[in-house]
SETOR-628242 format. One record per residue (C-alpha): x, y, z; residue in three letters. Coordinates in Angstrom, 3 decimals. Layout:
N
[r [X, Y, Z], ALA]
...
//
This chain:
420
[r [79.582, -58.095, 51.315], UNK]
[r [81.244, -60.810, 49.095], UNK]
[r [82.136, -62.993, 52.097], UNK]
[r [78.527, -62.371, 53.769], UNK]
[r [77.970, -66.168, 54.470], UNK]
[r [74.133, -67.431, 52.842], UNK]
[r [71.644, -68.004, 55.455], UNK]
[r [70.026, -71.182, 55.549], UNK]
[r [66.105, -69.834, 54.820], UNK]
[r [63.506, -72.555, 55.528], UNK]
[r [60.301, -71.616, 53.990], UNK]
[r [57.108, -73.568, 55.191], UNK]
[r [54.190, -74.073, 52.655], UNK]
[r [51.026, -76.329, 52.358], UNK]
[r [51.478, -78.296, 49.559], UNK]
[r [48.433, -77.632, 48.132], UNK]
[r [49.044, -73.589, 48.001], UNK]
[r [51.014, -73.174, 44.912], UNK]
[r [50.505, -69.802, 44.664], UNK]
[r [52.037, -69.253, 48.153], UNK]
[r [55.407, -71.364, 46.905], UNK]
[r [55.550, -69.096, 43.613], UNK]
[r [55.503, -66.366, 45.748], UNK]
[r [57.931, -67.365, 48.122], UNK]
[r [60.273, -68.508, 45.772], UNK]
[r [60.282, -65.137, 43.796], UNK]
[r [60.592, -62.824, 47.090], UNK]
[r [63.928, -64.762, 47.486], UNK]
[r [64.910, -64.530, 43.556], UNK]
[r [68.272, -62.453, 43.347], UNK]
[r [69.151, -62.570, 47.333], UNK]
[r [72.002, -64.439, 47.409], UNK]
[r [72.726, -63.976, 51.255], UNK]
[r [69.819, -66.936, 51.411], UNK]
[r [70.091, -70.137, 51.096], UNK]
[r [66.520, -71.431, 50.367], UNK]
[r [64.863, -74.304, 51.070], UNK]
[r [60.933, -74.927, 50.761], UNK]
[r [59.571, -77.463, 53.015], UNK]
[r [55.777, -78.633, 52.601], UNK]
[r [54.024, -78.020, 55.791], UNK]
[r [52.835, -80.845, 58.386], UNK]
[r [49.069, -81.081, 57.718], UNK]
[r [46.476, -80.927, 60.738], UNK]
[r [43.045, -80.126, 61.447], UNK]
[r [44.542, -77.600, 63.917], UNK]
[r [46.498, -75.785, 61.481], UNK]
[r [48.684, -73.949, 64.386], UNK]
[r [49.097, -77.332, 65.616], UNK]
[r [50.625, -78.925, 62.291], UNK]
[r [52.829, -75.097, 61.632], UNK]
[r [54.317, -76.331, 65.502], UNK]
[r [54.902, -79.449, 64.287], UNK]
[r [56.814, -78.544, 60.996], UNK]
[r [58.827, -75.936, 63.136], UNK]
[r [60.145, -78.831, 64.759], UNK]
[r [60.945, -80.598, 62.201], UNK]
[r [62.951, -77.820, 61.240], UNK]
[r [64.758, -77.320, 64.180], UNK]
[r [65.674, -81.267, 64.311], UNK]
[r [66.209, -81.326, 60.369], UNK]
[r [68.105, -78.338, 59.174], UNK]
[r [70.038, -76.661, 62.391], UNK]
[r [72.763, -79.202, 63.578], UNK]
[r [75.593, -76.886, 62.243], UNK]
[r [73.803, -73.809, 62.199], UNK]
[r [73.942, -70.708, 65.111], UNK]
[r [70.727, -69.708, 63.747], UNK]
[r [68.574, -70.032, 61.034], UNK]
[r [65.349, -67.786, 59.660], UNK]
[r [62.320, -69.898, 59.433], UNK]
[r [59.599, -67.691, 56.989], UNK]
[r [56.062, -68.816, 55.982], UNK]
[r [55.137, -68.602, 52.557], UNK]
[r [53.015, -64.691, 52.597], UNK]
[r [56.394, -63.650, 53.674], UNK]
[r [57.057, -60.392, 51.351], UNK]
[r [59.684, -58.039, 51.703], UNK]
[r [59.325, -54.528, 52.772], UNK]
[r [60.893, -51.206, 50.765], UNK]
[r [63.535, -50.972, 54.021], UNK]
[r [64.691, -53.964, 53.588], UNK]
[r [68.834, -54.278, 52.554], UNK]
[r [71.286, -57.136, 53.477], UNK]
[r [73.164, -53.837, 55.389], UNK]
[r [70.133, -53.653, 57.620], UNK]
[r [69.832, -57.220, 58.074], UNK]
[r [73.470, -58.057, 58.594], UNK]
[r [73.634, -55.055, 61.162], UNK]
[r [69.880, -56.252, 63.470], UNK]
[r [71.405, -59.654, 63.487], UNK]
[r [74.645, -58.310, 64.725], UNK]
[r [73.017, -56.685, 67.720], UNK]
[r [70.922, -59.812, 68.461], UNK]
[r [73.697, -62.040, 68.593], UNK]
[r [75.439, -59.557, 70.774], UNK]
[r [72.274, -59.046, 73.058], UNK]
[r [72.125, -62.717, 73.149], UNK]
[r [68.394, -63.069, 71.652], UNK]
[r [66.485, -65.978, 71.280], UNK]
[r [64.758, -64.872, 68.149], UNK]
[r [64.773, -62.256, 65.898], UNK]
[r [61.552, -61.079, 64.519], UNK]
[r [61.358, -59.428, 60.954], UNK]
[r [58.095, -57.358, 61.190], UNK]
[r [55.689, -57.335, 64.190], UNK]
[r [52.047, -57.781, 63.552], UNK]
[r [51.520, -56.368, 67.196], UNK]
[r [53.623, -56.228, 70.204], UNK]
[r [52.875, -54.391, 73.821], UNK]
[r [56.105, -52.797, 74.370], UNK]
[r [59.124, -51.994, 71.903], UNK]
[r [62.820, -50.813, 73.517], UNK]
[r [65.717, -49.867, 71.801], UNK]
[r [68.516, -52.327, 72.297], UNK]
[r [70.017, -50.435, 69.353], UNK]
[r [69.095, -48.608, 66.104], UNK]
[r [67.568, -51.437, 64.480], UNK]
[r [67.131, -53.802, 66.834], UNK]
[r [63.944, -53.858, 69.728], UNK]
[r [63.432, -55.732, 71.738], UNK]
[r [59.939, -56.697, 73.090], UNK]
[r [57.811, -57.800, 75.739], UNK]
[r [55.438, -59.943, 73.402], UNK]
[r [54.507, -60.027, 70.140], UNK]
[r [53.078, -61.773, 67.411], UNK]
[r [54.107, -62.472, 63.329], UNK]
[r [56.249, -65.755, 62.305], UNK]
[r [57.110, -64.772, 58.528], UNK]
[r [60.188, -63.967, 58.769], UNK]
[r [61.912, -65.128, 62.440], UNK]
[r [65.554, -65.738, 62.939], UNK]
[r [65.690, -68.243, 65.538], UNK]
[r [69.099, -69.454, 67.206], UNK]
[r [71.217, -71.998, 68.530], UNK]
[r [70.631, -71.285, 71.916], UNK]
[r [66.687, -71.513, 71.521], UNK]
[r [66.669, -74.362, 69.273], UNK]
[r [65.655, -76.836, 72.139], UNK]
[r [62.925, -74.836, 73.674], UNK]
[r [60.767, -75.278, 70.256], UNK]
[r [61.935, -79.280, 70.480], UNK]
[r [61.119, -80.097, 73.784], UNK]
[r [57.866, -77.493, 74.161], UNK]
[r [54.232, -79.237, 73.738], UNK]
[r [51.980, -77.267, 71.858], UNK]
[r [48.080, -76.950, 73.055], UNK]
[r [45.255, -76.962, 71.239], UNK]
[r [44.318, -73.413, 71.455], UNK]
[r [47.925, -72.138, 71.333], UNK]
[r [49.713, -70.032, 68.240], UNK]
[r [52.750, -70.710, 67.304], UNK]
[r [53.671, -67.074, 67.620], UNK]
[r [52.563, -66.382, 70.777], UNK]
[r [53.962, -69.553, 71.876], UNK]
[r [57.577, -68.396, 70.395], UNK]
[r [57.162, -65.130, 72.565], UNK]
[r [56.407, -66.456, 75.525], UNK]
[r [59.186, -68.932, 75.837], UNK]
[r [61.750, -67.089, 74.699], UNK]
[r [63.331, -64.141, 77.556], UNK]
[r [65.287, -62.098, 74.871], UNK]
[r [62.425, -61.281, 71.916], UNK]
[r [63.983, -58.832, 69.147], UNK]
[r [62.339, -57.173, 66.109], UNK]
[r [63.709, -55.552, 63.323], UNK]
[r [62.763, -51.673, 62.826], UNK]
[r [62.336, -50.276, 60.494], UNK]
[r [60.710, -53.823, 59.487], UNK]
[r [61.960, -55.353, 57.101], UNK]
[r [59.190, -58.238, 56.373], UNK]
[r [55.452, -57.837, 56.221], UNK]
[r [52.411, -61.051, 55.665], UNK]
[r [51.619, -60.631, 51.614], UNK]
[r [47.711, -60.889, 51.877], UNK]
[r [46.358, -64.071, 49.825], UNK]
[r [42.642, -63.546, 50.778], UNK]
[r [42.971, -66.526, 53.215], UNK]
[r [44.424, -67.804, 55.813], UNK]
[r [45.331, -71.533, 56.309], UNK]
[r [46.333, -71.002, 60.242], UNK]
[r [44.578, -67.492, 61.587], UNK]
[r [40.580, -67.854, 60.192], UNK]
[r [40.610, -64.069, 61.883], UNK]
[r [43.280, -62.807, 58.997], UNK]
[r [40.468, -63.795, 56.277], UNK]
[r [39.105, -60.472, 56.379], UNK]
[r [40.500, -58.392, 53.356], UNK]
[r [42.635, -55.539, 54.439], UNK]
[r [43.535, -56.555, 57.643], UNK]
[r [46.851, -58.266, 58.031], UNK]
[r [48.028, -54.699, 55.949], UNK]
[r [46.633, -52.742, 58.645], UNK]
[r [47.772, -54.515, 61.408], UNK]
[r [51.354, -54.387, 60.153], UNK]
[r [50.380, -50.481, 59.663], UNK]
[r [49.621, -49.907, 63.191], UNK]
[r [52.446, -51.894, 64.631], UNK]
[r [54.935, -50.108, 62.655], UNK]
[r [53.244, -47.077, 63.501], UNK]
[r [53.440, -47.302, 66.967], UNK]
[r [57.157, -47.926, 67.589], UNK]
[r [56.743, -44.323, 66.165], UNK]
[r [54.493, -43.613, 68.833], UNK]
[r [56.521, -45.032, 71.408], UNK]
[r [59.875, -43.468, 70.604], UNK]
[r [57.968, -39.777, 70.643], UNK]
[r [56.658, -40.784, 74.363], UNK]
[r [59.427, -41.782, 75.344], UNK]
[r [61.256, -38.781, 73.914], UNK]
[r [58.545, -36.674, 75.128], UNK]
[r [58.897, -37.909, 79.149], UNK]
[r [62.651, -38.015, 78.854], UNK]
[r [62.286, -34.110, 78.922], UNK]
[r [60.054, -33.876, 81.570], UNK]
[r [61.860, -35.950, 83.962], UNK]
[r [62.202, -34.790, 87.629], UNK]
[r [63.058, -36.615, 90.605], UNK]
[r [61.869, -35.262, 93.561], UNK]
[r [64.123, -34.467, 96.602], UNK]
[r [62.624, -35.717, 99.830], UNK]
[r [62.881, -32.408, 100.981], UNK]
[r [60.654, -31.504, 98.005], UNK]
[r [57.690, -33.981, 99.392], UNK]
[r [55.805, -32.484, 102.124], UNK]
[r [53.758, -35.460, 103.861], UNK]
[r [51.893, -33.015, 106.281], UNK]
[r [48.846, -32.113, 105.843], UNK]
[r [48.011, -34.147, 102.728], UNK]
[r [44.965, -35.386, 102.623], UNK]
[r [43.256, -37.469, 99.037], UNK]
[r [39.660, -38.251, 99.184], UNK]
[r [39.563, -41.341, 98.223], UNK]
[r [35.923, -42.516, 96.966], UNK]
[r [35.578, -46.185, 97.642], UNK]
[r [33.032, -47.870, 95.006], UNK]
[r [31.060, -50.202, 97.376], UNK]
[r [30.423, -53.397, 95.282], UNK]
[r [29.281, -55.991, 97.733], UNK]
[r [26.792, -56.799, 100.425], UNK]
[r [29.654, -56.749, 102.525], UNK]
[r [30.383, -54.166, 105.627], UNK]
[r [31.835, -51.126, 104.113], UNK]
[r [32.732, -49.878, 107.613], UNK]
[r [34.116, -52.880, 108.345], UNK]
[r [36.603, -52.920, 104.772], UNK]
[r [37.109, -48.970, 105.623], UNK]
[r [38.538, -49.715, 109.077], UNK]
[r [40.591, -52.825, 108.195], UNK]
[r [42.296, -50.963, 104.779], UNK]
[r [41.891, -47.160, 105.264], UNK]
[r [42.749, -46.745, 109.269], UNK]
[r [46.010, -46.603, 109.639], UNK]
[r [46.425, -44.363, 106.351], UNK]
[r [45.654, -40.532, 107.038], UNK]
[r [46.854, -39.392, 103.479], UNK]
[r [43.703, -41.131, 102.510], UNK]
[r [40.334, -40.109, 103.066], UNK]
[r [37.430, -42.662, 102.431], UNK]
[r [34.157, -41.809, 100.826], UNK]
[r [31.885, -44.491, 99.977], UNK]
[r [30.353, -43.920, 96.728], UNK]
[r [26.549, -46.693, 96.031], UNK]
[r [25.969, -47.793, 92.678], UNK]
[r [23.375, -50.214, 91.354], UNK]
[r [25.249, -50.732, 88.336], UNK]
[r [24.721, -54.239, 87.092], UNK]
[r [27.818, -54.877, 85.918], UNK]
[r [30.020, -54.770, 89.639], UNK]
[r [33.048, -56.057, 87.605], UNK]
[r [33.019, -52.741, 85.597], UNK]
[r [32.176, -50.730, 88.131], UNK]
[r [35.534, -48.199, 88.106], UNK]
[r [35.142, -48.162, 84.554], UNK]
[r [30.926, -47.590, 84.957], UNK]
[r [29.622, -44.050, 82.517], UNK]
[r [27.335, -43.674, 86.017], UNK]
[r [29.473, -43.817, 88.678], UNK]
[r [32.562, -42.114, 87.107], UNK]
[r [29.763, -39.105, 86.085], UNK]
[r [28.618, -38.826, 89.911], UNK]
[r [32.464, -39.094, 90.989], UNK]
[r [33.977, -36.471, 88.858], UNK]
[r [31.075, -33.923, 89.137], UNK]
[r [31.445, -34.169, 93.178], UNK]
[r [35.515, -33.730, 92.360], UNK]
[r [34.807, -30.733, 90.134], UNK]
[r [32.562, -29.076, 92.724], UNK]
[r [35.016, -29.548, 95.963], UNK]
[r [37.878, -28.261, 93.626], UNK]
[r [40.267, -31.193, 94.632], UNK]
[r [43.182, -31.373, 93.215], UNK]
[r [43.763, -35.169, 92.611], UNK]
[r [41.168, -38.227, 93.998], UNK]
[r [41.633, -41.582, 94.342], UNK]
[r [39.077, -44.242, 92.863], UNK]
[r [39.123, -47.692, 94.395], UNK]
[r [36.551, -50.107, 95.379], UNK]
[r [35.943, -53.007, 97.627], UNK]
[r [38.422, -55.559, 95.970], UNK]
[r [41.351, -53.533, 96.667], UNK]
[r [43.850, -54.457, 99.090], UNK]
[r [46.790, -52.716, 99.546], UNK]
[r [50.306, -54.131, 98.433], UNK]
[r [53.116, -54.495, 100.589], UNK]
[r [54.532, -51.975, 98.199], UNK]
[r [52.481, -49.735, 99.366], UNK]
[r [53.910, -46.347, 101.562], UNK]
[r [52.499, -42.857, 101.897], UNK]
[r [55.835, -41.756, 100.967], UNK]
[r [55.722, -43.950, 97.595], UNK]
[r [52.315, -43.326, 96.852], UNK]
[r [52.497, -39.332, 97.179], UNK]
[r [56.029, -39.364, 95.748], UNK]
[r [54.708, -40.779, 92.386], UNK]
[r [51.703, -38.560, 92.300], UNK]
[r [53.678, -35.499, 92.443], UNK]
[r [56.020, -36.867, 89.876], UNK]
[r [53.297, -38.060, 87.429], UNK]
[r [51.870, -34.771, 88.051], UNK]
[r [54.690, -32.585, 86.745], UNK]
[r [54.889, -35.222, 83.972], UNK]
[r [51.570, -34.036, 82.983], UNK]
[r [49.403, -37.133, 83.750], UNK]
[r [45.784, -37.340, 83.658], UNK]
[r [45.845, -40.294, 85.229], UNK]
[r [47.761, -42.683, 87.757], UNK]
[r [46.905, -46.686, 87.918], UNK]
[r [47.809, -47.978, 90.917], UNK]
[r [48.184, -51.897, 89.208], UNK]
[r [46.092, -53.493, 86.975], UNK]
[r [45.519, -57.297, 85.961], UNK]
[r [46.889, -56.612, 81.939], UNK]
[r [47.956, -53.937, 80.331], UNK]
[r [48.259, -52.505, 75.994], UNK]
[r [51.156, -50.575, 74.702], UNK]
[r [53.834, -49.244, 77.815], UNK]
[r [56.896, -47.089, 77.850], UNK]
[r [58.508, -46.833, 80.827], UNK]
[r [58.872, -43.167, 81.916], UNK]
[r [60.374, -43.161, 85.551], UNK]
[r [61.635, -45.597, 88.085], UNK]
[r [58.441, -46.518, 88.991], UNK]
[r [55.929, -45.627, 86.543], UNK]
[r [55.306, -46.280, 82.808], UNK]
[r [53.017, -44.558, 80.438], UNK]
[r [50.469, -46.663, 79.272], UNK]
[r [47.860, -47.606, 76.294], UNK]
[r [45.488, -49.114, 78.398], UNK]
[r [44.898, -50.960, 81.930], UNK]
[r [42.333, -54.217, 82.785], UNK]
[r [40.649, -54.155, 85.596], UNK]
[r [42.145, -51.073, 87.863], UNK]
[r [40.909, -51.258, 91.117], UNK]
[r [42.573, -48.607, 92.718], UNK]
[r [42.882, -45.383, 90.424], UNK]
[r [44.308, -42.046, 90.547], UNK]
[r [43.007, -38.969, 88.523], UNK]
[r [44.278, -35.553, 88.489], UNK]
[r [42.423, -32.372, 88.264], UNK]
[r [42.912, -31.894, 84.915], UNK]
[r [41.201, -34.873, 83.983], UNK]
[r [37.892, -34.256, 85.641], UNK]
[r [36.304, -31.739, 82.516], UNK]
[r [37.572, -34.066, 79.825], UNK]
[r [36.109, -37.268, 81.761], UNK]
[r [32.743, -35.627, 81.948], UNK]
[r [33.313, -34.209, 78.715], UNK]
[r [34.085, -37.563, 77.157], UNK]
[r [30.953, -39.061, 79.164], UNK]
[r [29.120, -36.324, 77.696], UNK]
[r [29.229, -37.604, 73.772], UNK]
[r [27.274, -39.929, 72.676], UNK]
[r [29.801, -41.614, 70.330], UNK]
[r [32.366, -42.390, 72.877], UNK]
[r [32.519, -45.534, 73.607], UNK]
[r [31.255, -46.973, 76.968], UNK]
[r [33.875, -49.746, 77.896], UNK]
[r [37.362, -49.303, 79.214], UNK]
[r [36.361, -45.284, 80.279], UNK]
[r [39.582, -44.480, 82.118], UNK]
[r [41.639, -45.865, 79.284], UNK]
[r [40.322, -44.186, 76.477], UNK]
[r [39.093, -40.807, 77.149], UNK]
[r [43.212, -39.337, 77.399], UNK]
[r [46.658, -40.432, 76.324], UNK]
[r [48.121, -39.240, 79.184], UNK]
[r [47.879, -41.888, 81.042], UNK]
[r [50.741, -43.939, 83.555], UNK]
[r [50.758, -46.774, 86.041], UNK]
[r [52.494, -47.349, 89.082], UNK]
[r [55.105, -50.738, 89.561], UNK]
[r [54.974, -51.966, 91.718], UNK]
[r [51.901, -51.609, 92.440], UNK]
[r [50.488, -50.578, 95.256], UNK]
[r [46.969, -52.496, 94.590], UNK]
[r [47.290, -56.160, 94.857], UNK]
[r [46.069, -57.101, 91.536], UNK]
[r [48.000, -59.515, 89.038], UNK]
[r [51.655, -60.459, 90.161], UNK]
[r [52.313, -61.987, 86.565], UNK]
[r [51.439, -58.484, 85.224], UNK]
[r [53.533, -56.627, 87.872], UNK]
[r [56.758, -59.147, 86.920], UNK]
[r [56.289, -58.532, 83.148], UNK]
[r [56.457, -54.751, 83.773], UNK]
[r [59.360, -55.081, 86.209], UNK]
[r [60.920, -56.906, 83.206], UNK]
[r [60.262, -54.091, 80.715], UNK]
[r [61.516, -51.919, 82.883], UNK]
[r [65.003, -54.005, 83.493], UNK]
[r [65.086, -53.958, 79.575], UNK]
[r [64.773, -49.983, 79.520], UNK]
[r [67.426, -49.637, 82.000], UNK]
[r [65.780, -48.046, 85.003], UNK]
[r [67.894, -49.515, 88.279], UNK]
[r [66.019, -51.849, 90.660], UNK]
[r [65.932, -49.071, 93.280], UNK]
[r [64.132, -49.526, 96.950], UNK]
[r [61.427, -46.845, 97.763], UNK]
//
């Protein structure tokens, strides 16, 4: 590794935080393969604002000759993984995957796929310690203005298309007791635990991902039987509007489906899917007709063109040999994904599902979940299983900036754009 070329390393610290710049200084002690330089950080009373401000300054100082550069802050700190072998290798496959930037450790990200054995690459994410950044994003940080509320993390991820992190990681946030940018990350313990859990679940997502790949199936259409199926579909009503009327303009011209109207007088009508009293009334009248899957929607669903008996049933007898609980149908944001099909993905959690499948098997551990008193009440059909997927597209016309950031996922995990 003799002719391993030094990287020019800009490190970014408030002059005023000397214990940050001894830090910093000593992380990089004995790593010749960086080239470092500390910078003293552009002051403001919006601290992400002034870190966005010395990033530029970066990019318009220190990068004329350079195809990239890592930009760290000063509670940068080395992990046991890391090695200049590892380092050399993840920036290898970025360059040849033709990232934007390359992230050294992920405090949280919602989706993680393998571009290689190091090297993931990911939906969004957050953590700016350690970030290789190149050439070809260099003018998207110049040119980009930076709002008041905005983080300079968040900011990178969602202007750059081709978001990499390093696994295992190979940089963590050293915890100084404060936080001169993210008052949140005061709390003792926490930026360690986030960087915990986010290493953790790329775990968790390469054993889903492992675990679907073996339960795969594609159905034949000669497998798929559209006779004679019938869903009861219980429709949530929510307004003071017509339910008849909604039935016969949305539910008429679909036989698969059949509607029954289910009353609340919840007081919460944006919750009411996710609603401790409703689901309990729903899933006991489930339990007692012996169905084998029901569909959950309410009076703000509308049907996406996406939408086909074929496609609909299709996916539920896929998702059901997959061994799903449960079976979103779209969603306005969603946590952690993997996708596990052509046109599903498991899922951490969805917002706001207005139009739901659940199995059979999920009717005992819903009530059984809405049973104990420690379980929390928000975000029911979420957290009461893991085994839970959603459909894309969707065939509930919900968020179409959540349906394109799944569709992009999916390009990512190599799943063909296929017509249904």
């Amino acid at each position: 590794m003799n002719s391993f070329k030094p990287i020019p390393t800009i490190a970014i610290n408030l002059k005023k935080r000397t214990d940050r710049k001894a830090h910093i200084i000593k992380e990089f002690e004995g790593r010749p393969e960086f080239r470092l330089t500390i910078v003293d950080a552009i002051e403001d009373t919006i601290g992400a604002r002034g870190l966005w401000q010395t990033l530029q300054y970066i990019i318009r100082t220190y990068t004329a000759e350079e195809e990239y550069i890592i930009i760290c802050e000063d509670d940068h700190q080395f992990t046991q993984h890391y090695s200049i072998q590892l380092l050399t290798a993840a920036v290898h496959d970025a360059v040849s995957n033709h990232a934007d930037v390359l992230c050294g450790g992920a405090s949280w990200f919602n989706s993680a796929i393998p571009l290689s054995q190091h090297a993931y690459w990911t939906e969004k994410y957050t953590g700016l310690q350690f970030t290789i950044i190149f050439k070809k994003f260099y003018e998207n940080i110049l040119h980009t203005p930076f709002n008041d509320n905005d983080a300079a993390d968040l900011k990178i991820s969602s202007l750059a298309d081709k978001k990499l992190f390093i696994y295992p990681f190979i940089s963590i946030q050293k915890e100084f007791g404060y936080s001169d940018v993210t008052a949140k990350n005061n709390a003792a313990g926490r930026v360690d635990e986030l960087f915990k859990t986010s290493e953790a679940n790329v775990t968790t997502l390469k054993n889903i991902a492992r675990y679907y790949s073996a339960r795969q199936k594609t159905l034949t259409q000669d497998e798929i039987s559209l006779q004679d199926i019938c869903i009861t579909t219980y429709i949530v009503k929510t307004t003071n509007g017509d339910i008849e009327q909604y039935i016969d303009r949305h539910f008429s011209d679909k036989p698969e489906l059949v509607p029954i109207v289910v009353h609340s007088d919840d007081k919460h009508p944006s919750h009411l899917l996710s609603s401790a009293r409703v689901l309990k009334n729903i899933m006991t009248a489930a339990a007692a007709t012996e169905d084998d899957v029901i569909i959950i929607c309410d009076e703000y669903h509308q049907f996406s063109p996406a939408y086909s008996s074929g496609y609909l049933i299709r996916n539920i007898l896929e998702a059901y040999q997959q061994g799903a609980d449960i079976l979103f149908g779209g969603g306005n944001d969603f946590g952690l994904v993997v996708p596990v099909s052509e046109h599903r993905f498991w899922v951490g959690s969805v917002n706001h599902p207005q139009f739901t499948i659940i199995f059979k098997a999920a009717f005992s551990k819903i009530l059984v979940y809405l049973d104990d008193v420690t379980s929390p009440e928000n975000d029911i059909l979420s957290a009461f299983s893991s085994n839970k997927m959603v459909l894309c597209p969707f065939v509930s016309t919900t968020s179409p900036t959540t349906e394109k950031r799944l569709l992009t996922i999916r390009e990512y995990a190599g799943y063909a754009e296929n017509s249904h």
